[in-house]
Phi, psi and omega in degrees: 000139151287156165188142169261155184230085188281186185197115193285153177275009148304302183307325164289312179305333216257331176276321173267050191282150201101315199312133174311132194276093138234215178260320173265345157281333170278334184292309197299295196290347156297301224293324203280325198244054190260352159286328196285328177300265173347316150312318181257031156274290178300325183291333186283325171323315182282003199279311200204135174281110173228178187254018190185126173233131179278136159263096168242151181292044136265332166295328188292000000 
């Protein structure tokens, strides 16, 4: 089974304040917070099976 996952770039701003709304600042701000990301994945995964989930700064 599959599932995608984005992670809005509000949501990255809100673990990372400041980080520059670019490619490379938003990129930066997964990599310094990709366990919490990954962690706040897996709770959303268990809420409902679907084939895609939005990461918004309210799950953090």
């Amino acid at each position: 089974m599959e599932a995608s996952f984005y992670v809005m770039a509000d949501a990255l701003r809100r673990l990372q304040p400041g980080t520059p709304i670019d490619e490379a600042g938003l990129l930066n701000a997964f990599d310094l917070n990709r366990d919490l990301i990954c962690s706040t994945a897996a709770k959303v995964f268990a809420r409902g099976n679907r084939g895609s989930y939005d990461l918004v700064s309210s799950d953090f």
